[in-house]
N, C-alpha and C positions, 0 to 999 in steps of 0.2 A: 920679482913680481909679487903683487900683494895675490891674498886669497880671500872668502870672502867670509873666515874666519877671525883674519887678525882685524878687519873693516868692522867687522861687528863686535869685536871684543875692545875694540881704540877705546880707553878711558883718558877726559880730560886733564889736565893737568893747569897749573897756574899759569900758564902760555901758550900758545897757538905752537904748534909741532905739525909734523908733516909725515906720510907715511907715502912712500914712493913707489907707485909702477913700473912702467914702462913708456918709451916715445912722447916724454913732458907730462904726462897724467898724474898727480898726487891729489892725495885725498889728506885735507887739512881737519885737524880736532883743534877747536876752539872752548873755550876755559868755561862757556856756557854750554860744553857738551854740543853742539850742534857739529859733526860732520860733514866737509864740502868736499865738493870732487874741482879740480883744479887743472887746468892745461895751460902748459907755460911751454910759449914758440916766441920764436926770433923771426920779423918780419921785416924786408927791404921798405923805408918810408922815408921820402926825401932823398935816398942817396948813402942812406944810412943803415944798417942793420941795428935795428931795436929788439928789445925782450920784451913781454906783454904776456898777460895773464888771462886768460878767457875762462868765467865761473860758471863751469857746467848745469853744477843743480846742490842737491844735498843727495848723502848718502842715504838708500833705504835697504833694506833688507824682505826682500816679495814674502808675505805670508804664505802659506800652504794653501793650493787651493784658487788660487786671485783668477778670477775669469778676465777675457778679455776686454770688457767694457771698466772694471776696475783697472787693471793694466794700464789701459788709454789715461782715467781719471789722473792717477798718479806720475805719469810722464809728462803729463800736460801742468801739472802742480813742480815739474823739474824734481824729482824725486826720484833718482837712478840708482840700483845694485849695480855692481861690480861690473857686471857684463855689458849693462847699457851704458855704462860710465866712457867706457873702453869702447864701444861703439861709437858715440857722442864724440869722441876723441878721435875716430879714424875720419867723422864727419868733416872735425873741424882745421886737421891735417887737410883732410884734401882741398878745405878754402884757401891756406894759408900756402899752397905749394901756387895756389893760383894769382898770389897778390893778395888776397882777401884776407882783410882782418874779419875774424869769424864772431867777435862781440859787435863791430858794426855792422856786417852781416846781420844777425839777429836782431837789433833794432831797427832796420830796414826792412824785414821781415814785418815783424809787431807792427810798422806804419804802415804796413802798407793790406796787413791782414784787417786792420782799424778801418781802414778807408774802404776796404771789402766791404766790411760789415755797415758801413756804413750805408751805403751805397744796396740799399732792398730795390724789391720787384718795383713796388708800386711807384718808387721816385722815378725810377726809370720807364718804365709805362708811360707818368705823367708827360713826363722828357719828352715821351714819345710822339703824344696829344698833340703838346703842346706845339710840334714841327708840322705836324701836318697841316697842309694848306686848304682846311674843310671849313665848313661854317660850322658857328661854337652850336647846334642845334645837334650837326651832325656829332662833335665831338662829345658833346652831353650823352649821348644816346651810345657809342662807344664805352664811355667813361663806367655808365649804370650796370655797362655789360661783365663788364670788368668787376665792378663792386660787387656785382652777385653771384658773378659765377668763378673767379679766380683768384679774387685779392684773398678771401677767407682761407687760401690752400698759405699762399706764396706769398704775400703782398710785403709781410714783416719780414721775408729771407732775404739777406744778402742773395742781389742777380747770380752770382757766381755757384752758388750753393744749390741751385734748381739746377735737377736733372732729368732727364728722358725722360724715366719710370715716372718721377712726378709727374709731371708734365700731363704724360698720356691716364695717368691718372684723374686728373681734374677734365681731360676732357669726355672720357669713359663716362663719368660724372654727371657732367654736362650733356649729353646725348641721351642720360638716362631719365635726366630730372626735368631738362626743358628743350628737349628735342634735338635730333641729329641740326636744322637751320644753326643755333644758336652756335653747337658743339664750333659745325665749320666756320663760324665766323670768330669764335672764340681763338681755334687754331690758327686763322691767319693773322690774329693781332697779336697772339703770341709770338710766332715768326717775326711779325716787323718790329717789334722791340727786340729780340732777342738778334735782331740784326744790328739793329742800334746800339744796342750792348759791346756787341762784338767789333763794331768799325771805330766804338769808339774805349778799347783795350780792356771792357770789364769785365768781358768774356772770351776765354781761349775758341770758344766754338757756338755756332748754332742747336741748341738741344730741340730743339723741333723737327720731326723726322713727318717724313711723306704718310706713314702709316698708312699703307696700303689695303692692309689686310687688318692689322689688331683694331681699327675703328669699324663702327659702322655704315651703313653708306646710306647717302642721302637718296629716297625714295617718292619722296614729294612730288608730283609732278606740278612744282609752282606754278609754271607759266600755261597749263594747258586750258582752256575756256571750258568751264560746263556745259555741258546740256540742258536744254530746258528743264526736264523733268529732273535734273539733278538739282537746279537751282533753286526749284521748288521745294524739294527733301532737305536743303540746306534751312532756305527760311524758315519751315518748318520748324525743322530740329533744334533751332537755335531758339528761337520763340519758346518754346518748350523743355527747355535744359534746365530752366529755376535757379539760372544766376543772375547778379544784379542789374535790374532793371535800367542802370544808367549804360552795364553793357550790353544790352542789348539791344537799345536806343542809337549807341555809338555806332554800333552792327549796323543797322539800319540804314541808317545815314551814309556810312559807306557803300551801300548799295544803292538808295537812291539817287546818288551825288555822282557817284562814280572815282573819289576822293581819294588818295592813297592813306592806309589806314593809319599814319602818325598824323595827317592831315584833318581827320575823323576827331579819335581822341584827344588832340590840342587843340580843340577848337574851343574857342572865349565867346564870350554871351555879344561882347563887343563886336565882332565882327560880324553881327545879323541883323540884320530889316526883315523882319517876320510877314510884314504891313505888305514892302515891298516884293517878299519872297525871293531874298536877294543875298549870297553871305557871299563877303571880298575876304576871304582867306589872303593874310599879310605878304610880301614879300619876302619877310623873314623867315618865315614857314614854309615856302614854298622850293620843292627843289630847283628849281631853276632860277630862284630869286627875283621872279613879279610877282607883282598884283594877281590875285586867280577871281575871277567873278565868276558866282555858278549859282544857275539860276536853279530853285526850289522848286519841285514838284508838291501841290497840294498835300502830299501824302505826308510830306517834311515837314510842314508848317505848321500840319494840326500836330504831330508827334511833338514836335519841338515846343510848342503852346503848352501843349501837359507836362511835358520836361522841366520849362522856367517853372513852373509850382515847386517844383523837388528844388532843383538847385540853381534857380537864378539867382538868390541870394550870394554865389560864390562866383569866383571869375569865368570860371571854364564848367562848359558844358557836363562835363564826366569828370566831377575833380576824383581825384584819388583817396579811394576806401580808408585809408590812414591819415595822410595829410590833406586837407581839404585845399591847402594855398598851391597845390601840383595837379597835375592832369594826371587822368587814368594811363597805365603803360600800357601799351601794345599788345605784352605779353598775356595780359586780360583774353584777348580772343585768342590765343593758341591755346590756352589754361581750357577754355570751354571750348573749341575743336576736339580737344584728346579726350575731354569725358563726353563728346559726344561720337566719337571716335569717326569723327574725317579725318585725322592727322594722319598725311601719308597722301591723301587722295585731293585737299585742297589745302591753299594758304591766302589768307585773306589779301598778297598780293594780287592773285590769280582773278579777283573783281574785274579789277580793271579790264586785263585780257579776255576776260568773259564777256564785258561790257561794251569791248572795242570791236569785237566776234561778232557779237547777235546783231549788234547797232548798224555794221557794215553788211553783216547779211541780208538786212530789210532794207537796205538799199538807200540808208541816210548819207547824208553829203557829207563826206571825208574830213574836209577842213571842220565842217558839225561838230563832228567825233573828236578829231583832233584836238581842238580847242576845251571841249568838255574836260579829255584829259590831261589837260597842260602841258601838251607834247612842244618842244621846240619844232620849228618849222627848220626840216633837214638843207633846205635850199636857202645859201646866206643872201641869195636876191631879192628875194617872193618872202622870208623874213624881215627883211627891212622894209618893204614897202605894205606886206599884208599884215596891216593892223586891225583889223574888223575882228570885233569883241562874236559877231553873229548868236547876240544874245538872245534874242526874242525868239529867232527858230532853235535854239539849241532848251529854250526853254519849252516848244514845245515837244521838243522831240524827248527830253526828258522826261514831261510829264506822260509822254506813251512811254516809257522807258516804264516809270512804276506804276503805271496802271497794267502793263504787260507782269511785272513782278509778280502785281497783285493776284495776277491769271493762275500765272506760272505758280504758285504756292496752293493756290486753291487744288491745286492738283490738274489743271487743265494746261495740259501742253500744246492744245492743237489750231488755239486764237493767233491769229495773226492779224494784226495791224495792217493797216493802211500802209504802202511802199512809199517813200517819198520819192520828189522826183531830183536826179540825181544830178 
């Protein structure tokens, strides 16, 4: 058996020579000085017993000192001493006891660590999208979520190569920077890619774990309706925060409308009759995929009149602070929630719920309300036959809707409106 004396002392000569081990391991000196390490097995193919050469690496000799991140460098460059040479060799005994030729072996390896690498987060995420059966409005909105808050961590890593810690990493992250809402929405489209991955072989497992306890926990009471006087403190406070006047115009509108707030800030100049106090929010825009007609309360129409001065010139009512050809995001009124510090206590879903609360408390008529929020009608009978827009009441009941706003902000909680009759 060699030692790792005569390995490092082998001087060339004018032919390739050989200096011998143990169990087919030789380590060859070639005439340009370069040292290889060599295993020669006899392998059953076709019927046959053949001999065959499997080329380890080259000889190195470990400096004094080599930490283990050096270590990895140079094994990964195939560069073995004596001792990994002879390990390498007990590897590739044991393919060859199994049928395995251990040089195809290894190149099977290399294909298919390539196709690894190949195969990052973000292709597969798209993959992801791209199956889901949503409208591209929804998937857009998904997609931006991903580009800002995950692709930056992971998006360039081979799916295989994210793990746990990352993982809970970016959404630690994410809870911290744009709120626990976005964290858990983040975590479940993690999951469903990460499912995708996995059903279809490019992942041994799911790294998305329940996290019980290392996250934080969602607080918000999104769906719970305000009180008056709390609605008041809201308008208030938002009026008053000295952020951009197009958001807080958006704000507005979602209140007076009753709107869900991607409904608010994608809204195009195109879809208003100021004249008529009338905006048909598209189908395409719409969760449920109709036409929405909602009628304008006064309060709308002069705001939105001083609005077109700033940015009629652009498509959409609230184009985006950087690119003018996009609408403002969303994320705009969370951004001024948390410096104004409701975050926790409202979410600009919660309008609606607010809206649907007070409206049915004063005794307005159901199908009113209903239709104001573009609810689908739960009964598939009384839905096909109840098409009544019930615009001209729902417009008046609107316009008490923001003159009650207007109450309610002043600081008077104690006006109440006229009851409809029901």
């Amino acid at each position: 058996m060699l030692n790792d004396t005569q390995c490092r002392n082998a001087k060339p000569k004018d032919k390739p020579y050989k200096l011998k081990d143990s169990n087919g391991l030789y380590l060859e000196i070639k005439p340009n000085g370069v040292k290889a390490w060599r295993y020669r097995f006899e392998l059953r193919e076709d019927g046959k017993i053949k001999e065959s050469v499997f080329a380890i690496g080259d000889y190195a000799s470990a400096p004094s000192g080599e930490i283990p991140e050096e270590v990895k460098a140079r094994r990964d460059g195939r560069r073995f001493t004596l001792a990994e040479a002879r390990d390498e060799r007990t590897k590739a005994r044991a393919l060859v006891k199994q049928g395995i030729n251990p040089a195809q072996h290894r190149q099977l390896e290399r294909i298919k660590r390539a196709q690894e690498n190949a195969t990052t987060f973000e292709a597969v995420a798209k993959e992801w999208l791209a199956l889901k059966d949503w409208e591209e409005i929804t998937k857009k909105r998904r997609l931006d979520m991903l580009t800002r808050v995950v692709f930056p961590t992971i998006g360039e890593l081979p799916v295989k190569q994210v793990t746990p810690p990352v993982i809970l990493g970016i959404l630690k992250k994410a809870a911290e920077k744009n709120g626990v809402t976005v964290m858990d929405e983040a975590k479940r489209t993690l999951f469903g890619i990460f499912e995708l991955a996995a059903e279809t072989f490019r992942v041994d497992a799911n790294p998305v774990h329940q996290w019980r306890e290392a996250l934080p926990k969602n607080k918000t009471q999104h769906k719970r309706p305000l009180e008056t006087a709390e609605i008041g403190q809201l308008l208030r406070d938002f009026d008053g925060h000295g952020g951009r006047h197009e958001t807080i115009t958006a704000f507005r509108l979602m209140w007076l409308t009753l709107t869900r707030p991607s409904e608010a800030v994608e809204a195009k100049w195109e879809e208003f009759d100021l004249d008529a106090a009338i905006w048909r929010i598209p189908a395409g825009r719409m969760k449920m995929r109709r036409e929405h007609v909602v009628p304008l309360p006064t309060q709308a129409v002069e705001m939105l009149r001083v609005l077109h001065g700033l940015t009629g010139r652009h498509a959409h009512l609230f184009p985006h602070r950087d690119d003018k050809t996009k609408a403002m995001a969303t994320a705009s009124f969370r951004q001024a929630l948390n410096v104004l510090g409701w975050a926790g206590k409202y979410s600009p879903h919660a309008t609606r719920t607010t809206g649907s609360t007070r409206l049915n408390e004063l005794g307005y008529v159901a199908d009113w309300i209903e239709r104001q929020l573009a609810h689908a009608e739960p009964n598939a009978v009384r839905r096909t036959y109840n098409h009544a827009e019930h615009l001209a009441d729902r417009a008046k009941m609107m316009q008490q809707w923001a003159d009650m706003l207007d109450t309610w902000k002043k600081g008077d909680n104690n006006v109440t409106p006229i009851r409809q009759a029901a």
